[in-house]
Structure formats: structure tokens, C-alpha cells
N, C-alpha and C positions, 0 to 999 in steps of 0.2 A: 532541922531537915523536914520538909514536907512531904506529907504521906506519899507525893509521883515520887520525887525522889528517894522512895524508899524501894521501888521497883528495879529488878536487874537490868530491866531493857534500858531504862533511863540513862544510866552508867555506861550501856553499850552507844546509845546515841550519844552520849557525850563523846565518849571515846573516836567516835566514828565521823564528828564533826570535826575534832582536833587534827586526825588525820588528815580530813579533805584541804585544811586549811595549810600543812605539809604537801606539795605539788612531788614530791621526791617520793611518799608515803607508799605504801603498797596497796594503802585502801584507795587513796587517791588514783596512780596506775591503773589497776584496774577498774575504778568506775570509769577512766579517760577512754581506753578501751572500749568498753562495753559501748558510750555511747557515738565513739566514734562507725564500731560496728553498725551502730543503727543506725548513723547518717549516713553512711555507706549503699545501707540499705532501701533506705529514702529516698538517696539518687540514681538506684540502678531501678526500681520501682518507677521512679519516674522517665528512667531512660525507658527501660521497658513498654510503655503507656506512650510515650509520644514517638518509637518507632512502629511498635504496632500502626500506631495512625497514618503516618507516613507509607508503611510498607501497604496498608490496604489500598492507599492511593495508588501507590505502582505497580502493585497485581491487577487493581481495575484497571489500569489506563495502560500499562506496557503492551499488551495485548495487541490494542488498536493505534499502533507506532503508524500504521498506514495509513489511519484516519486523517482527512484533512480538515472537515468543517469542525474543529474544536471551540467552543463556546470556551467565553471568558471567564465563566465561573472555571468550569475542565482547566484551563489554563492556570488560572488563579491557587488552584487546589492542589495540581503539579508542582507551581513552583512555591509552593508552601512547604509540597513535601521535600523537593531539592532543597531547602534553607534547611529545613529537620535535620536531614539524613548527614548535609552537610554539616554542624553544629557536635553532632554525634559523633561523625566522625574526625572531627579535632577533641574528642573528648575519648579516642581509642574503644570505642565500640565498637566492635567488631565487625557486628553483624548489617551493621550502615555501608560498609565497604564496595560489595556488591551492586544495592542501587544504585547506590550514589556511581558508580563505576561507567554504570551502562548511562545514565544522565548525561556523564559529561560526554560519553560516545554516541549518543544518539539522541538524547534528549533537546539537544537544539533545535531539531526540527519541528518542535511545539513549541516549548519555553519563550519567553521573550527574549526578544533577539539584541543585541545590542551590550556596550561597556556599561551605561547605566541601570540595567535592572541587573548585570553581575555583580556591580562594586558596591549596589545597594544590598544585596546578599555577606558580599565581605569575598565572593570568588572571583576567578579571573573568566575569562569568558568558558560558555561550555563546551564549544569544540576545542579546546586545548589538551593538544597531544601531550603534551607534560603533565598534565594532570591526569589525562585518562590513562595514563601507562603506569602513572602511580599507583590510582585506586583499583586499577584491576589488578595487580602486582600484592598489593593490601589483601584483594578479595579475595585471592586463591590462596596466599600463604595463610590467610584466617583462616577459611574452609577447610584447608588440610589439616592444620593442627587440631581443629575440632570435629572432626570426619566422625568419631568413631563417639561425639553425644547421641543422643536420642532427640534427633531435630530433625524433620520430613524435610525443612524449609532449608537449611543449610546443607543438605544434600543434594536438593534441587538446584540451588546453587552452585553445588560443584559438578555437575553434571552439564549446567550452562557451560562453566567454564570450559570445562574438557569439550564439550560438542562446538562452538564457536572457537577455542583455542585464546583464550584470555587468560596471558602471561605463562602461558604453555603451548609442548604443542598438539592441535588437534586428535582425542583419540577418541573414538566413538564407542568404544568399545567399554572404554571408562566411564563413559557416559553414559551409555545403554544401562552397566550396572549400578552408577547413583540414581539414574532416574526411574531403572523401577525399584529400588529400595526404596526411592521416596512415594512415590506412586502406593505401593504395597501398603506405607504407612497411612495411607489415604490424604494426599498434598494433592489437590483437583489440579494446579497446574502444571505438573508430573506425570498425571493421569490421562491430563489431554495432551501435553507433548510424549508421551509414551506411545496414545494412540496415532499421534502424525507419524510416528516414527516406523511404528509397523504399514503404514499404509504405505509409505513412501518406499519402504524398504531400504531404510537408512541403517544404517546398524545391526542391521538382521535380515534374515531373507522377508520378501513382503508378504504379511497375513491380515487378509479382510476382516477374519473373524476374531482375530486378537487386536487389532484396529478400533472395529464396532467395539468390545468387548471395552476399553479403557477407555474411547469416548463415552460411553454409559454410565462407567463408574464414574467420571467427571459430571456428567450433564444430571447425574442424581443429586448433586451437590450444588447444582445452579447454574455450571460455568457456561456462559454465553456461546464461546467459541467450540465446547464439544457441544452441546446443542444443534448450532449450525451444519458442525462436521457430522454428526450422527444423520442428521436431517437429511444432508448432501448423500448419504450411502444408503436409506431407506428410498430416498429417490433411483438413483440410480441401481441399485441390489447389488451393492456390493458388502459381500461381509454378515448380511442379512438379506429375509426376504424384501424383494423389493415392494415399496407401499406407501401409496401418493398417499393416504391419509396419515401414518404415521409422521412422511416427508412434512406435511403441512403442521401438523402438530410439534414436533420437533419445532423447525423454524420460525412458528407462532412465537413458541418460550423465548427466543433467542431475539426476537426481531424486538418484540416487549422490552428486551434489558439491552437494546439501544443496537446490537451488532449488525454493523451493514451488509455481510453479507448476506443473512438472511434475511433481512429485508427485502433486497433483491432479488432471490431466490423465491420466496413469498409470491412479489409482484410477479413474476414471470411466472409463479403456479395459476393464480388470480387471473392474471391475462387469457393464459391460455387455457386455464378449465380442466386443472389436472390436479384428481383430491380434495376438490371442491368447486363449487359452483362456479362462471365464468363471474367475472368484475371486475371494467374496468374504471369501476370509481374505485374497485379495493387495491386494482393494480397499481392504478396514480397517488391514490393513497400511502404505499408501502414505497413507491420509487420514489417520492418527495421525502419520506423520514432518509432516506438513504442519500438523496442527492443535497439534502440541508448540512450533509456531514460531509461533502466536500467528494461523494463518490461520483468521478467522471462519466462510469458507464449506464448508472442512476440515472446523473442527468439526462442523460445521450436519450434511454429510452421514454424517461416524461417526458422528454422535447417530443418525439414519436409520438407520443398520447396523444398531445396537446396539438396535436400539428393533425394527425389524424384521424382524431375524434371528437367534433366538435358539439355531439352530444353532451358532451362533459362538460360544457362552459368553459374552458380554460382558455382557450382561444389561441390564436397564432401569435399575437404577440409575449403571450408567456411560454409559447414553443421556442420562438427567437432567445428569449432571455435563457432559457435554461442549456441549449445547444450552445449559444455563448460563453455561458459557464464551463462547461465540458469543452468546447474549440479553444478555451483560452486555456486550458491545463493539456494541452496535447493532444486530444482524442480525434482522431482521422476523422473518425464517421461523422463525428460531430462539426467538423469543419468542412467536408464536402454539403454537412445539410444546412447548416449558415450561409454557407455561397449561394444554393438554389436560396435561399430565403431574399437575400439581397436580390441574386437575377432577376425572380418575378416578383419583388415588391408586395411581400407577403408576410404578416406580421411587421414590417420596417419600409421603410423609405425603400425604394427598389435604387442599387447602385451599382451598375457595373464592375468598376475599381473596384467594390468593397468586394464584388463575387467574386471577381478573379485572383484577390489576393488570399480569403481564403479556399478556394481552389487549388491554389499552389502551394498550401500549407498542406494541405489533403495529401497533394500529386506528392510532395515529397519527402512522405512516410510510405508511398507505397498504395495509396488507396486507388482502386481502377477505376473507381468512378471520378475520385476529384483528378484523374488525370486524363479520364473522358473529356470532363467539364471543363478543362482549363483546354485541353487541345480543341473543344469548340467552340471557346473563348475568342482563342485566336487566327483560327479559323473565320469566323464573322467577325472580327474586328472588333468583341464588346468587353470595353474595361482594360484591354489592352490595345498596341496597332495589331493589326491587320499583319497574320506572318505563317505562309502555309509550310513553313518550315519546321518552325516549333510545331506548330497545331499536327503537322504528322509525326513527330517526332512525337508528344507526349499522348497520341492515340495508338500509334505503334507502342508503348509501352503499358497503353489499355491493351490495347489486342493482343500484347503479351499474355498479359493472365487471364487471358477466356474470353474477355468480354467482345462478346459477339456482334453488339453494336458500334465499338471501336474498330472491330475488320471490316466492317463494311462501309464505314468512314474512310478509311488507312485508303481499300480499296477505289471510294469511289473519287478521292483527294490525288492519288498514282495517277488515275486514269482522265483525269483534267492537268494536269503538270504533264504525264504524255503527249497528250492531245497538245498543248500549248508549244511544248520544246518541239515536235515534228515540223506542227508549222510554219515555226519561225526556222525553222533548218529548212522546208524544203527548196527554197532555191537553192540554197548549195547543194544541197543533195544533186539539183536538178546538174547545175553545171558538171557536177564530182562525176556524175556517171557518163555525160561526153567525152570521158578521158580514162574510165575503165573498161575492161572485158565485160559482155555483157554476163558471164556467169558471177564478177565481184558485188558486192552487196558492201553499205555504209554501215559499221556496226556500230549498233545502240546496247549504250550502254544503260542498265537498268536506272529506271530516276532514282532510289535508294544509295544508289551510290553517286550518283550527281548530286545529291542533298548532302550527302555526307563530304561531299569536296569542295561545294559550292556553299556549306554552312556556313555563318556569320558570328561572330563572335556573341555568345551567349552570355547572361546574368549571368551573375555568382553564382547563386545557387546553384541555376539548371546545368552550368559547365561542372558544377561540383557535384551534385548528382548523376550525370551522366559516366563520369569517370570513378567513382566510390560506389555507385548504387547496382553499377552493373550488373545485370545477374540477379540479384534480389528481387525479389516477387512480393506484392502485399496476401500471402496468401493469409495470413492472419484476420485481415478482412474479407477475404471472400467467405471464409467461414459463416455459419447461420447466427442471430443474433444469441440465441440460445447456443452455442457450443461455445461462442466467445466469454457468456458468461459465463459456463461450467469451468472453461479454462482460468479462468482471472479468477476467480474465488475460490480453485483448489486447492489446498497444502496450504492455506490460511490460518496461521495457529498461533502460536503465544506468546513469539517473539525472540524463543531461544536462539 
């Protein structure tokens, strides 16, 4: 026997090898154990670490679901995290159930679009209503059974659910109390939909100062979109004093980490010289980061810049290009200012047809000017025929909503169609009265209502507009261009 093997340990390794080599063994058993525990733990560690990744990706980007100009990297990063979140969730992790939930319910509107980048995934397309009613069905029965861990983040989660009504129904009240439990715990996107919540007066009666109060604790933490909203209620003093240099400063942080609406916001402080110095190279500057992301009312006002400020170099025909961008995503104003661009051949080829057709896109959301412009379209006969039918008809529905130039169009359009119909009536008239009393009179009927009997069968559109639009006013555009954007970036928040 050799001196190791005169040691007790030796005998035990011996023993302990003979075991391992018995699969039945107890020694065996429990080393099978032990190290299955560790691979166990090897994979939830690593599940861990690649949802994390995932989930930062869809905190950053859920936010800006409005955003349209997404870069391909943004794109790319998205759907990296949809493949994660998905993967994790055929491996029963739980906590993937939620993203992945809202992806297939809304994530198509970025994601790429189509069966081939789904079946390259291994999913079936992402608006699919059988899917999305599963995994939110997933997300809320996970959420509840784990309600009562110590997790900011799966609180938040259940709060979405109860506030949207995902696989339940609606209750704000359940909502109100996960999200400021989470909030409380310090979850920044808890903190800032806690602060929407009191501004709006959604779930509670409405408090400025407990508004301001949660957007703060979020925007100490970085988030973009309380930034904004703080920004947005230093301007206006709500909730706090009011303070164009705070407003500015707020909105600086926010516009930096990419958020359009303070961007915007920015630019229209810029513009106008409120909380810091006037510039409108700072203003075109901040309306380009915002209009490069797809924002329509961005573009709207750099086309304005550029169209009327030719200090700046930009010139008219980069006012055309970007008024283009915004008239082809819907934007009224921006299609009545495309049409003047075409009429007088300004930045572009001057083209009648091109003015009046966006004219009629204007006219038929309601805007008084593109329904000015189109009724003096055809009135003079440019880009369309020659029709003082329509052309009263869609300046009457300018001088509907105020515009003071359209009544006196309307006016002075009556009073040539008068003049014309008398004329040509008064022989008859002449003969009519050798055969009345002379106290009877020929009654005239007003021309508004001879237009409207004597009307001709109208476009689609305008016949469909005239009978659906009744009554509706573009009051939304008479508004000033500043109230419009107060209103289009209020209650802008996280996506709940």
C-alpha cells in the first residue's frame, strides 16, 4: 500500500467514485441533482440577461408607437426584440408574455410588414387576433399569480392590463393602485403614466400638482416623455410656476434623447423667442430632428420656414418637399400649402391640376382655405372646368367658418348669377305683366335655391361630402398654429 493510500480521504474517493459509477446510487442521485440545479440556473440567468435586453428595447421604443420616421437600425432592434421575447415565451417565461402581448397588438405598425420576415421569425403574422388574445390571456393570468413578488416592473404590467382591459375587464381603479405601487417603487414608466393620469383626471379627480409631482420623479430618472410633459406644464403653469426658461430646459433634455414632441415644442419656443432668444435657424433646426421622424405637423411648420424665410437658405423648393411629406400623411394645412405651391409655380413646375387636386384634399377635411382655393379654382376655370356652381358651393362652405374673403366671393358670385338670370328672364317678365294686375309682382326665387335645384351631378367625393360633412366645421384649423400644436402633443405618454 502506498503512503496516499494510507490516507482516510483516499478510501472516501474511492468509495465515492464506485458510487458515481452506480446511476441508482445516493451519491450519484444527489450529485444528478445538484448539477441539474445549476443548469437550471444557467438558463434562467441567461433567460434573465436576454430579456432584460429585450425588455430595454421596448421600454425605449413602446413610448414613441406614434412615431413614424423609424430608422432601420430602430426597426432592426425591435424586431430582434420580438424574436427574444418570442423564444422566451415558448420556453414559459413569464415575464415575455406582456411584450410580446402588445407586439403582436400593435407592433405591426413598425415591425416589418409581411409573411416573410414572420415565418423567418418562426410566428405567424403580427396582427393575428389568435395570437394576440392568447398572449395577453398569458400576460394577465402571469401577472396575477405573481402580483404579490416584489417586482415595480410586473406591477406595471398589471396596471397596463386593468387600464387598457387586456383579457379583462377595464378597471381604473385597479389600475390606479398597481401603478402607483409601482411608481412608489420607483419604475420611471409608472411614474410618468401615474403623472398622465392625474393630469388627465383619469382614475382620480384631476391634480396639476400631483401631475407635475410624478412627471419629476420620472424625468430625474431620464425619461424622455416626462421631460416633455414637465416642460409642456412649466410652459404653460400648470401644476407649477409657470417658466419659459425651465419650459426650455426641460424640453432641451428631451428633444437630445430623440422625443418629438419636444422637439417641436423647442422649435416653436425658438421661433417665437419665448425663454430664450429668437432663432430661426434654431427653430428649423429642431423642426427637421422632429419632421426626419415621420412628424406631420414638424414637417408642416419647416415647409413655413423654408417657404418663408429665405434668409435661412433653405429655399422653396425644400418647402415643397417637406409640405409634400406632411400633404401625403393627411395634414390639411399642408395640402392647402402644396396647392398654392403648384398654383404660382413656386419651388415646383406651376400646375394647375396638381393645385386643385390638392385643394380638394384640404377642402375635404374641412380646411376654409383649401376650400376657398378650390372654389376659386373653379371659379376661373384653373385646373379644373369652369363651374360657378361648385365654386359657390365650396366658398359658401369657406364663408361658413368665418372666412371673410369667402363672403365676399359667395357675395359677389350671387350677384353676377342674379344679374345674368334677370336678364335673360326679362322678356318674360315683360310679357307676364301685360296679363297681371298691376299691383302682382314675378317672384324671385333666391339663386341659392336655384343652384341647389338646378345643381348637376357632383364627383364622388364632393356629393359624399356634401351629404356626410354637413354641419362640420374645420374648426380644428382655424385654430392658431400654436394651439394646434399644444393640442396634438397633449396627454402624449407611454403608451398604456
Amino acid at each position: 500500500m502506498s503512503e496516499r493510500e494510507k490516507f482516510p480521504s483516499w478510501s472516501v474517493l474511492q468509495q465515492t467514485d464506485m458510487s458515481l459509477q452506480e446511476p441508482d446510487s445516493l451519491v450519484a442521485r444527489g450529485l444528478s441533482a445538484l448539477l441539474e440545479r445549476k443548469r437550471s440556473e444557467l438558463v434562467l440567468n441567461s433567460q434573465d440577461g436576454r430579456y432584460r435586453q429585450a425588455r430595454s428595447v421596448f421600454d425605449r421604443q413602446v413610448c414613441n408607437i406614434r412615431k413614424k420616421g423609424w430608422t432601420e437600425e430602430e426597426r432592426e432592434a425591435l424586431f430582434f426584440a420580438f424574436k427574444s421575447l418570442g423564444r422566451m415565451a415558448a420556453e414559459k417565461y413569464g415575464k415575455a408574455y406582456f411584450p410580446l402581448a402588445w407586439f403582436y397588438n400593435s407592433g405591426w405598425r413598425i415591425l416589418p410588414s409581411g409573411q416573410d420576415a414572420a415565418d423567418e421569425a418562426g410566428f405567424s403574422l403580427l396582427n393575428d387576433l389568435g395570437q394576440t388574445e392568447r398572449y395577453e390571456q398569458l400576460a394577465f393570468e402571469w401577472c396575477v399569480r405573481n402580483r404579490h413578488a416584489e417586482d415595480p416592473e410586473l406591477w406595471f404590467d398589471l396596471a397596463a392590463c386593468y387600464l387598457r382591459g387586456i383579457a379583462v375587464e377595464p378597471d381604473v381603479e385597479q389600475s390606479m393602485h398597481w401603478l402607483r405601487k409601482s411608481a412608489e417603487h420607483g419604475h420611471e414608466l409608472a411614474q410618468n403614466q401615474l403623472g398622465r393620469m392625474y393630469e388627465t383626471g383619469r382614475g382620480s379627480a384631476r391634480d396639476d400638482a400631483q401631475a407635475a409631482y410624478w412627471y419629476g420623479r420620472a424625468a430625474e430618472q431620464g425619461n424622455a416623455w416626462a421631460l416633455a410633459e414637465l416642460g409642456s406644464m412649466h410652459m404653460k403653469g400648470r401644476g407649477v410656476e409657470q417658466d419659459y426658461e425651465q419650459a426650455v430646459n426641460r424640453f432641451c433634455k428631451a428633444a437630445e434623447r430623440g422625443n418629438v414632441a419636444a422637439q417641436c415644442f423647442l422649435a416653436w419656443l425658438y421661433r417665437d423667442g419665448r425663454g430664450v432668444a429668437p432663432s430661426y435657424e434654431k427653430s428649423a433646426f429642431w423642426f427637421r430632428k422632429a419632421a426626419e421622424q415621420g412628424d406631420e405637423l414638424a414637417q408642416y411648420f419647416l415647409g413655413g420656414l423654408c417657404e418663408e424665410h429665405p434668409e435661412l437658405g433653405l429655399g422653396e423648393e425644400l418647402a415643397v418637399f417637406w409640405y409634400r411629406k406632411a400633404a401625403e400623411q393627411g395634414h390639411a394645412g399642408s395640402q392647402k400649402q402644396l396647392g398654392k405651391m403648384y398654383r404660382d409655380g413656386r419651388g415646383v413646375v406651376r400646375d394647375d391640376a396638381q393645385a386643385a387636386y390638392w385643394f380638394r384634399k384640404s377642402a375635404l377635411q374641412g380646411n376654409d382655405w383649401g376650400q376657398y382655393y378650390l372654389g376659386m379654382m373653379y371659379c376661373d376655370g384653373r385646373g379644373v372646368g369652369r363651374d360657378e356652381e361648385l365654386a359657390l358651393y365650396w366658398l359658401h362652405k369657406a364663408a361658413e367658418q368665418g372666412l371673410e374673403l369667402a363672403r365676399e366671393q359667395v357675395a359677389q358670385l350671387r350677384g353676377g348669377v342674379q344679374a345674368r338670370a334677370d336678364e335673360a328672364a326679362a322678356p318674360e317678365v315683360q310679357q307676364a305683366e301685360l296679363f297681371v294686375a298691376p299691383q302682382a309682382r314675378v317672384r324671385r326665387f333666391p339663386v341659392a335655391g336655384r343652384v341647389r335645384a338646378n345643381t348637376r351631378k357632383r364627383s364622388a367625393d364632393e356629393a359624399r361630402l356634401r351629404h356626410t360633412h354637413s354641419g362640420r366645421c374645420g374648426a380644428q384649423f382655424r385654430r392658431s398654429a400654436t394651439r394646434k400644436m399644444r393640442r396634438t402633443r397633449s396627454g402624449r405618454g407611454n403608451g398604456l
